[in-house]
N, C-alpha and C positions, 0 to 999 in steps of 0.2 A: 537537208537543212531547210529548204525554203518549204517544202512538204510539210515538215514539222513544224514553222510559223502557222500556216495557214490552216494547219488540223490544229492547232491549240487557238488560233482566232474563229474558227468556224465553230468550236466545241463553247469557246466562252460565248459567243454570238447565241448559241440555241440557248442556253440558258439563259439569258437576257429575253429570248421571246418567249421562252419560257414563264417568266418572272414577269414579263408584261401581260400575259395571259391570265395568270393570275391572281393579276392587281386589277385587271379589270372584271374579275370574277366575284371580287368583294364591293364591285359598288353594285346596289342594289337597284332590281328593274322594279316590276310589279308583283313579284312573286316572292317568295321566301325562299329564301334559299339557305342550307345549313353552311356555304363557302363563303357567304356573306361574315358569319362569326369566325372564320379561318384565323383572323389575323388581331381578335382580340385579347388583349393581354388582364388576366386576373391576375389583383392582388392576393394572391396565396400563403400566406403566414411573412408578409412582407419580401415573396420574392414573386418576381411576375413572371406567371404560367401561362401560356396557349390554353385557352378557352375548350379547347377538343381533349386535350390531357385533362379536364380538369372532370368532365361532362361528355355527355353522349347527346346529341343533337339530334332530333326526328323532327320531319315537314312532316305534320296532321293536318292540315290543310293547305291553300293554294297560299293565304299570307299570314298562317299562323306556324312559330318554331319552339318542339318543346324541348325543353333542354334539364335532362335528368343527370344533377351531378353525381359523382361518385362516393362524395364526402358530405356529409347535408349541412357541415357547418360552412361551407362555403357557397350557399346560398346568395348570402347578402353581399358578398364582394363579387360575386358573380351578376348579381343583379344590378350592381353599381356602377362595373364595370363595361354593360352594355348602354346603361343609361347615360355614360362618359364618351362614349366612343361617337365622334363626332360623324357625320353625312351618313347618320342610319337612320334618325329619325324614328327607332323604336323606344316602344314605354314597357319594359319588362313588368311582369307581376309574379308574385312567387304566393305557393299556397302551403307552404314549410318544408315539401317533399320537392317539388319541381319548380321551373320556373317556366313563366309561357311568355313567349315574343308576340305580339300580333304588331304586324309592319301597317302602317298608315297608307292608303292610295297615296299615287303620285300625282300631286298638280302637272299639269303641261311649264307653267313654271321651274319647280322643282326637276322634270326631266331634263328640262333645259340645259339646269344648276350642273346636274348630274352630267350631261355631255361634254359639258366645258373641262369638269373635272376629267374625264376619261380621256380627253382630248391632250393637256396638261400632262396626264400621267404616259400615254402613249410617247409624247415628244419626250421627256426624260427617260424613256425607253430607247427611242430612238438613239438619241445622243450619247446613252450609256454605247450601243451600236456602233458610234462612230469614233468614240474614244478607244474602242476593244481595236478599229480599223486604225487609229492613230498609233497606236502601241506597236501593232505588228509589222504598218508601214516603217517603224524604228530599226525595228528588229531586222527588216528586209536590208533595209542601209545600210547596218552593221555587219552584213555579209557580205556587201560590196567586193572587199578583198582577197575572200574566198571566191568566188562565184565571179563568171562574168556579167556585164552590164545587162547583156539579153535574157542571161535569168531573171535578173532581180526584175526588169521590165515587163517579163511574162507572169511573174510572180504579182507583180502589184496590181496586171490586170485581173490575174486570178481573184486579189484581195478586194478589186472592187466590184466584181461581180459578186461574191459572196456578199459583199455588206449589203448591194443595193435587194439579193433575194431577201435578207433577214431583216431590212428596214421595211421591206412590203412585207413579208411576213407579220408585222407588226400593223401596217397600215392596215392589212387583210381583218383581222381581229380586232381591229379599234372600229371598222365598218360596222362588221358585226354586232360590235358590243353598243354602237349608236343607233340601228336598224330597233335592237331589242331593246332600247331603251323609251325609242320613240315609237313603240308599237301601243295602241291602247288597248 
């Protein structure tokens, strides 16, 4: 029973650093990157598609991304929709067959911008973290009367060593993602 809390809080926890890993993979360093458009939404005959369904994404250069749809009438909502997408800072162009991204340099301001945000987005990681650890501290309680006292107690230390691995886990990656943001 208490097994089974802490493999369903250790499985939701990876996913969350999962998902924070992620999110720090779409703000953008110096480079282009095609994980940067992961998480953009086309308007698609009025229903909104992932940008990677819609198109196939190639880095031709170090801050150029071209992006060859599949359908050529979605060009322009394609184009529109990168131009919408807020903390990218690119100016899509399209020449009727492709669209080309080129990413602007990053001020030492703008990286700044950028850190704060990763920063931001990490601690709502976090927190998601320690809600997953609230839930299953629940769940531990409510076995009280199954289980003796000394279980639940070896159990919740269990649970907090697990959260404190997967909130560094978290920390570990948001390092990272501010090392490669302030690198020039």
């Amino acid at each position: 029973m208490i097994a089974d809390v802490l493999a369903d809080a250790g499985a939701r926890m990876d996913r969350a650093v999962e998902g924070a890993k992620d999110d720090f993979a779409t703000v953008r360093t110096g480079r282009a990157n095609p994980q940067l458009f992961q998480k953009i939404l086309v308007d698609y005959y009025g229903t909104p598609t992932p940008l990677a369904q819609l198109a196939s994404l190639n880095n031709v250069e170090a801050r150029t991304i071209v992006i060859t749809p599949y359908d050529k009438s979605a060009l322009k909502a394609i184009e529109q929709a990168i131009r919408d997408t807020p903390n990218l800072g690119a100016n899509p162009s399209n020449d009727g067959t492709i669209v080309r991204v080129t990413m602007p340099e990053l001020t030492q301001e703008r990286r700044k911008e950028y850190v704060k945000l990763v920063r931001t987005k990490g601690e709502d990681h976090k927190v998601h973290v320690r809600g997953i650890r609230r839930k299953a501290k629940d769940d531990l309680d409510a076995l009280k009367n199954e289980v003796g006292e000394d279980e639940i107690s070896r159990g919740e230390k269990e649970l907090d060593a697990l959260t404190r691995a997967h909130v560094d886990a978290i920390d570990e990656a948001l390092k990272r993602k501010e090392t490669e943001l302030l690198e020039v």
